[in-house]
N, C-alpha and C positions, 0 to 999 in steps of 0.2 A: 254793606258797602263801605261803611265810613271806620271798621273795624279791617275791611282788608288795605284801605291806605293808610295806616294808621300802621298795618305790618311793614307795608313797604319802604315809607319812610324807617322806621326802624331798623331795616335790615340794611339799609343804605346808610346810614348812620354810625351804623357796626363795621362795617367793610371801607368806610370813607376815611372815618377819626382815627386821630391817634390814641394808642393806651392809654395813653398819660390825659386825654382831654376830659373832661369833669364837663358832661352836660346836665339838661334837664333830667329827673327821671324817666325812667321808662314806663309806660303806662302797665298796670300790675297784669300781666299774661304770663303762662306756661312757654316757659319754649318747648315743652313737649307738645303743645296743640298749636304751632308753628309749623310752615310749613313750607317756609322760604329757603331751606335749606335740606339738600339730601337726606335720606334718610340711615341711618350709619351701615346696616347690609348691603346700601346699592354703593356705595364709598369702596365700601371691607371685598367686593365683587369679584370674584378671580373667573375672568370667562376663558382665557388659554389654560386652564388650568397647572401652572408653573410654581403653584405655592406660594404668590407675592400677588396682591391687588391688582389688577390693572390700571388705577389710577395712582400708582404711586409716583409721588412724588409731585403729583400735579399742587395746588395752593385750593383751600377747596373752604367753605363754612358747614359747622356743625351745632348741631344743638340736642340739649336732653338733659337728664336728671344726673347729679354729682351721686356717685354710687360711693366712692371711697375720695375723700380731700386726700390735699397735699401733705406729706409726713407721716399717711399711714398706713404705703405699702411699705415694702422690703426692697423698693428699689435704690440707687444708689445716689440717684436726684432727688432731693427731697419736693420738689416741685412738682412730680409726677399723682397726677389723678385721673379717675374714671369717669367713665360717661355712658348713660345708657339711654337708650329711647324705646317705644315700642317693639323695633326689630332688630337691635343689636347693642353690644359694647365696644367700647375701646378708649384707649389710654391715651392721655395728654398733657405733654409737659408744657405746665402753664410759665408765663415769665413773670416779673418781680408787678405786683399790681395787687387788685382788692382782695383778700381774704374771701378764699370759698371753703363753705364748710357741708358736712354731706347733708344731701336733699337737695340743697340749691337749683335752682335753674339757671344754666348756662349755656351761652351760643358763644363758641369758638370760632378763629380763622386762623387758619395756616398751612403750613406743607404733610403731605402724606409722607408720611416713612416709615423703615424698619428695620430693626438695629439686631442681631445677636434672636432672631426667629420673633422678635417682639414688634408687633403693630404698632406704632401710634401716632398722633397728630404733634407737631411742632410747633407750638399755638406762636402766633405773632402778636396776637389782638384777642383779647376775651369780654366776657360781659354778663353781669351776674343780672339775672331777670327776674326783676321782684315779684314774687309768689309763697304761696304756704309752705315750708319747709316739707316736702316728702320724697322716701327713698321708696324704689321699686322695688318690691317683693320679690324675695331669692328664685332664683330657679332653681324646682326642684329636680338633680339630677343626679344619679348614679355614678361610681366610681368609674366604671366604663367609657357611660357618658362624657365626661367632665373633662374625660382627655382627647376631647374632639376638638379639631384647631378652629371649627366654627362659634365655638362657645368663650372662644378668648374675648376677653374686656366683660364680661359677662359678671353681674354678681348672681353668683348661687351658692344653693345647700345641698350639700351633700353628707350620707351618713357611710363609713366605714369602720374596717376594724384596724387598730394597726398591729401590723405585724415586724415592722422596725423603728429604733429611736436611733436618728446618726444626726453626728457633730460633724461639722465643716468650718472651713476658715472663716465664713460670713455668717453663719449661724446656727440653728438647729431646725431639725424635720422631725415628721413624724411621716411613715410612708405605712396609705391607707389601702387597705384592700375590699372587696364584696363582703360585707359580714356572712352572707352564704354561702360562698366560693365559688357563685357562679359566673365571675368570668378572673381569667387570670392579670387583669388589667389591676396599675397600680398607678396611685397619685400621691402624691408626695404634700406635705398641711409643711409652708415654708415659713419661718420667723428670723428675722435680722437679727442681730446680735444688737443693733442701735432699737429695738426695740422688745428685748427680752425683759425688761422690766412692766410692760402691759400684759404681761401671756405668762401664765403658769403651767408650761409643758412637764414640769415634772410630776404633776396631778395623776399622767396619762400614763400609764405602762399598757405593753406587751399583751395584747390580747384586749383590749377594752372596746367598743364600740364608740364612736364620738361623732357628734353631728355637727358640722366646720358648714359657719356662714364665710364669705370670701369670694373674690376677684380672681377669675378661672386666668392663668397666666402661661404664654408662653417664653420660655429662656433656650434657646438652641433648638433642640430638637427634644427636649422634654419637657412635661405637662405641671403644673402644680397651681393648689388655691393658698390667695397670702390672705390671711384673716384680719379684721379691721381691728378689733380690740379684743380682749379677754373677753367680753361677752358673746363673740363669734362662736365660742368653742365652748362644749356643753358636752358631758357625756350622758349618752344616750340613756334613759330609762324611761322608768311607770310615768310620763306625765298626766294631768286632767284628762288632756287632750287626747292622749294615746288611751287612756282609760275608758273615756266615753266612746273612743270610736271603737274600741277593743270590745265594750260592751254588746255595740250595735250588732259589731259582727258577730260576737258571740251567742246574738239571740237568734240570729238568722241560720248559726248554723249549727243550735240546738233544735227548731224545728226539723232540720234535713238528718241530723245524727240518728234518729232513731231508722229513717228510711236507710241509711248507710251504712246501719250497722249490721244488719244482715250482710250486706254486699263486701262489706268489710270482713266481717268474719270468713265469708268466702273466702276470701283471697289471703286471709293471712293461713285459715289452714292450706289451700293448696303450698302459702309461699313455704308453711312448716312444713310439709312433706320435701318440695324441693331442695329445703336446707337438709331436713335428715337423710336425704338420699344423696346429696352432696356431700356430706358427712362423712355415709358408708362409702363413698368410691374416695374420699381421700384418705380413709383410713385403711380402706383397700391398696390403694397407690402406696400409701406410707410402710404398709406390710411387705407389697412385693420390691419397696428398695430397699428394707431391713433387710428381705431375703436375699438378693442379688449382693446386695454388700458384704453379708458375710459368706455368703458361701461363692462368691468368685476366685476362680482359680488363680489370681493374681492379688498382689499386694494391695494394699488400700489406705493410704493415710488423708485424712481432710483435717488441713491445717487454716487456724483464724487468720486477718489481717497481720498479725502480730508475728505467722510464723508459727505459732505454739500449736500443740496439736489439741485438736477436738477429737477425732477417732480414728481409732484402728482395725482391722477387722481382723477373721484370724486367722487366714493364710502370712496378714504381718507374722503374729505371734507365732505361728509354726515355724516360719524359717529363718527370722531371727531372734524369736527364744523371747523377747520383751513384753511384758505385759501393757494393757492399756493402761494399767491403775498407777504402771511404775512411769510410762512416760505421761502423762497428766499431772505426776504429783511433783514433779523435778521440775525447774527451770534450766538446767542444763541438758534438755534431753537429746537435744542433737553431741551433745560432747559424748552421751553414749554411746549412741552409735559411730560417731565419727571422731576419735582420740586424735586422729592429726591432723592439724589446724590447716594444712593444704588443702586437703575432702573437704573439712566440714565450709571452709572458706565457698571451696568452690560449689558444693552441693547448693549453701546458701543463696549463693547465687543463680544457680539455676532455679531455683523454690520463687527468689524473690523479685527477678531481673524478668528482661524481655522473654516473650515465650519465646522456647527454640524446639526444636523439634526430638533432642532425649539427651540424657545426661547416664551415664555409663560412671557407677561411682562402686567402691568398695567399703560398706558398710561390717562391722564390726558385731557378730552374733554378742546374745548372755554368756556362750560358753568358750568366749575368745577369740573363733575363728575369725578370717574374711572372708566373703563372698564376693561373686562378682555379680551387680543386678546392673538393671536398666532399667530408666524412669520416664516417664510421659507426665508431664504435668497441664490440667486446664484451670481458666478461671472460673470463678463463680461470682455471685452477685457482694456486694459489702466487703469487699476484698479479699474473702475464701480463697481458698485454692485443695483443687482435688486432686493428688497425687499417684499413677498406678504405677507397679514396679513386680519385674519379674527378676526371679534367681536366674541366671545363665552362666553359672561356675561348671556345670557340665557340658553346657556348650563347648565354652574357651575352651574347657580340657578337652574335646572333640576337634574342636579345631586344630590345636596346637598339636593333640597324636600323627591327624589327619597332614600337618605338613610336614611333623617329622618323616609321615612315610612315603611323603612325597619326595621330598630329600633321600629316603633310603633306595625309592624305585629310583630318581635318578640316578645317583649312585653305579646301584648294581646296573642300569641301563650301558652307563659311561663303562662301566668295568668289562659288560660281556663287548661291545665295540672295541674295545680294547683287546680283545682276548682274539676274537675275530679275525681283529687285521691282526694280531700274533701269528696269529695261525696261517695266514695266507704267504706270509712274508716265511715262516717256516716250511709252507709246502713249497715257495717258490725256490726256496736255497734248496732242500730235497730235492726238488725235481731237477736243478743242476748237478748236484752231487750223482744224484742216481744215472741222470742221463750221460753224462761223459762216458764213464765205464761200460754202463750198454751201448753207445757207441760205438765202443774199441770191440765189444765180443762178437755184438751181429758184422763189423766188417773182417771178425780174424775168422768166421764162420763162411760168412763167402770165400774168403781166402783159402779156407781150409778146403772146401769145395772144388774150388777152381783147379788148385795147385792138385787136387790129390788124381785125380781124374781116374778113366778104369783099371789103372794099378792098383789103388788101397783100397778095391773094393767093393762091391756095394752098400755094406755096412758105413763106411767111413763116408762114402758119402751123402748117404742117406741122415747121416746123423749131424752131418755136419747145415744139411738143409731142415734138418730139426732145429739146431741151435738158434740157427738164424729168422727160422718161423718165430719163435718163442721169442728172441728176443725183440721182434718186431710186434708181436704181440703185448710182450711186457712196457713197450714203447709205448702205446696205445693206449694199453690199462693206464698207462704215468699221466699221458695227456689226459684221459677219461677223468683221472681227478684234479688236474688243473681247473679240465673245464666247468665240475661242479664247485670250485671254489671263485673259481668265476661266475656262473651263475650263481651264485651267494653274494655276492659285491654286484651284480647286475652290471659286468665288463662281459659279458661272452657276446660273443657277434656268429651267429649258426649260419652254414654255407649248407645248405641240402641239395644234397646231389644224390643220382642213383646209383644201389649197394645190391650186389647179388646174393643172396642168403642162400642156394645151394653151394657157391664155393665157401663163403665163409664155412658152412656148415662142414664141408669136406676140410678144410683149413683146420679145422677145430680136433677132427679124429683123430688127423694124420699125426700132432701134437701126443696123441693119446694112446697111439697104437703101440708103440712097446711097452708099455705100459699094462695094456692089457695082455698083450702076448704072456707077459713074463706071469699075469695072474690065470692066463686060462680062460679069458673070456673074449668071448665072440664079439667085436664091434665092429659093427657097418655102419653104412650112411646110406639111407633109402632118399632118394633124392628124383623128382618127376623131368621127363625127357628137354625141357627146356626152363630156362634160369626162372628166379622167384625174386623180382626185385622189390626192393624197397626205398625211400627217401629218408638217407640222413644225413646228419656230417658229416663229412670223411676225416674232419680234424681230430674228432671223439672215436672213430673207431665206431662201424657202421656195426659191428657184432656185436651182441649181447656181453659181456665180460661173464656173467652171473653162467652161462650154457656151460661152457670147456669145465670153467670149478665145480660146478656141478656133475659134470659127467667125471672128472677127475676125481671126487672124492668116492663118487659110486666104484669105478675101476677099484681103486686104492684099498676098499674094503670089501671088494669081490660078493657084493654082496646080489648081482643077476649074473645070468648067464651070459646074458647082451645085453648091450646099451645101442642103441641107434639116435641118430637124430633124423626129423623127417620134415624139412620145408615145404609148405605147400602154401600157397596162395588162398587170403578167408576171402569168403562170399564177399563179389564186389569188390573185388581186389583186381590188380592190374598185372599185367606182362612188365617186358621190361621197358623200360619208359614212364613205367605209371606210376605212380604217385603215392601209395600205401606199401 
């Protein structure tokens, strides 16, 4: 009882006086087995979870062990120190007052804050609590570990490997990693330039192991421990201590080796088998892209980061002639395939530029020629690049026949249209020339007719209704070929009307009967007791033209006795009116 009033004046004394007042001492107690004042995790307490205490900023008392005095962080106060207690750390800029030095016992007062991600107390009022000088034993934590925002103000130990040494405006690092690699987490061993002369970072290189006693700190939003003095940092080896307990374990698991070694053996033959059979399927794999590479029917170059070529296969060297040995052994080997600095420019750049989807270039054989290829290029891992590329010089010159003779078909196209409408425009002048004068003969044939009457004859006028058959006929035949030059230009407009094929038929003899008189032969016209009609134009001349020449040229060369023509109506055929 007389030990808890005895705190509480104490604590009221602390919170009442000013810094500057000089009392009695204080009776010799821990402020760690104090317990008039928060404990520093219920302080440091983030229950909204927003990354920042809930009590910040309130005016609050603290108390616990001096982990690191004033002047021997990295910070930029030299007044800044640490404080730990059972359940936590954190940092306190002390103001101008007693000399604390580490171990001490310290109870704090003042504002919660936090500056640039860093915790700490704004001390107003401090108080050094006379006891045995002792610092609390590091915590032992992992690189992983260490960069947890819970472990800030914290002293610990930690063992890593570094994997980088960098210079900064305020000082120098050493940035540690898992010495196993089991996590990819990395913490930074930080030293001031205002205190480079306690610390011999240059001891440390690249790959070393080191075990860093220190103040877990946060600066923004990254992690790192600042070491107290050059005895903080020790590289890692054989110690006593690592010795004896390396023994213990040793012995414990020299009993179990002989049980494990069976089991062990187990498994490393099976894992020997899996690796020799892993073996044979990549040496398997490796075979069938030797064989695929060189015997693709396309070009193949795999060029390094550089450009420079790694391999060829030999569809390259077939068709343009260069060997692998000769483009490996040159540094200008693109100048050989490519003498003009426009190609090789621009090939370049396709090789080295944004993928695009093919590059059409004209590469230069061993024996002078061009070609014309095309290329497809993909990336590879380390900057590689796989190049495919075919000849297609027999293409172009396909193509390029292929439009000549497209230009030749239209051409001769243009030419026969041309020829065409010649020809219409020639039958159309024709068939005026022609028709005038038939004109004048079938009306001087009626004439001759009319005028001659039964005085000249029956001869004279028989012949004279000849002339004028004929030339009505030969009128016929003229249109008949108008109209298939019009059907040829797709102008004819067809009027079908109904055509009696017994008179044409008789029409057709009558033409032909002196004719035959004069050779001696017989021609009738067998014709059934009523008409044989048909549908046609009557603008083309409902008659066959092809009948009369035909019977005409038979008369002419007397070659039957008769000739007849015989219209009949085919099966399903109509009278007159009907339609066939």
């Amino acid at each position: 009882m007389p030990q808890l009033i005895l705190s509480l004046l104490l604590g009221a004394c602390l919170l009442g006086a000013p810094s500057t007042a000089r009392s009695a001492p204080p009776p010799p107690i821990d402020s760690l087995q104090m317990r008039l004042t928060p404990m520093i995790s219920a302080i440091l307490a983030d229950g909204d979870g927003d990354g920042t205490p809930d009590r910040l900023g309130d005016t609050l008392a603290v108390s616990g062990r001096v982990t690191a005095a004033p002047a021997q962080l990295s910070h930029v106060r030299p007044s800044v120190a640490t404080l730990q207690d059972d359940t936590d750390g954190i940092h306190v800029r002390l103001p101008d007052g007693p000399l604390v030095s580490r171990g001490d016992s310290l109870v704090v007062r003042g504002r919660l804050l936090q500056a640039r991600g860093l915790t700490a107390i704004d001390v107003a009022q401090y108080r050094v609590v006379p006891s045995p000088p002792r610092t609390p034993v590091p915590v032992p934590l992992t690189v992983a570990t260490t960069v947890e925002d819970h472990y800030e103000g914290w002293l610990a130990r930690t063992r890593g490997r570094v994997v980088d040494k960098r210079r900064t405006s305020r000082g120098r690092s050493l940035v540690l990693e898992s010495p196993d690699g089991s996590s990819s987490a990395r913490l930074s061993l930080f030293v001031a330039d205002r205190h480079g002369d306690r610390f011999r970072l240059d001891r440390f290189e690249t790959g070393d192991v080191v075990e860093a006693t220190g103040i877990v700190s946060q600066h923004g939003n990254r992690y790192l421990i600042e070491p107290r003095d050059d005895g903080d940092l020790v590289q890692s080896g054989l110690t006593w201590e690592y010795l004896r307990v390396a023994l213990i374990i040793l012995g414990g698991l020299a009993t179990g080796a002989v049980i494990w070694g069976v089991v062990l053996q187990g498994a490393v033959d099976r894992r020997t088998r899996q690796l020799k059979e892993a073996k044979r399927e990549s040496e398997r794999m490796r075979k069938l892209f030797e064989s695929v590479f060189e015997s693709a029917p396309v070009m193949i170059m795999l060029l390094d980061e550089n450009n420079r070529f790694e391999r060829i296969n030999k569809q390259f060297e077939t068709v343009l002639g260069w060997t692998e040995e000769e483009l490996l052994a040159r540094d200008d080997a693109w100048t050989l395939l490519y003498p003009d600095d426009t190609d090789r420019r621009e090939t370049l750049a396709f090789v080295d530029g944004a993928p695009t989807d093919r590059l059409e270039s004209r590469p230069k054989t061993r024996d002078g020629h061009r070609l014309i290829t095309e290329w497809w290029r993909t990336d590879l891992e380390e900057g590689r690049r796989l190049c495919l590329g075919v000849d297609i010089t027999d293409r172009k010159r396909q193509e390029r026949d292929l439009r000549r003779a497209k230009q030749h078909a239209e051409t001769a196209r243009r030419e026969a249209e041309e020829a065409s409408r010649l020809k219409s425009v020639f039958l159309a002048n024709m068939s005026h020339e022609i028709r005038t004068p038939l004109t004048s003969i079938i009306g001087f044939a009626e004439t001759i007719g009319d005028a001659a009457g039964d005085a000249a004859g029956e001869n004279v006028v028989r012949f004279a209704r000849l002339i004028k058959n004929s030339g009505h006929r030969l009128l016929n035949t003229l249109n008949a070929v108008l109209n298939l030059s019009k059907l040829e230009t797709g102008e004819m407009d067809l009027s079908l009307e109904p055509v009696d094929l017994t008179q044409e038929a008789r029409s057709s003899a009558r033409q032909l009967l002196q004719k035959a008189d004069e050779r001696g032969i017989d021609l009738h016209v067998e014709t059934p007791n009523r008409p044989v009609v048909s549908r046609a134009d009557s603008g083309g001349g409902s008659d066959h033209p092809s009948q009369p020449h035909l019977e005409c040229h038979q008369v002419q060369r007397g070659r039957v006795a008769g000739v007849g023509a015989r219209p009949r109506r085919r099966r399903g055929g109509c009278g007159p009116g009907g339609r066939r």
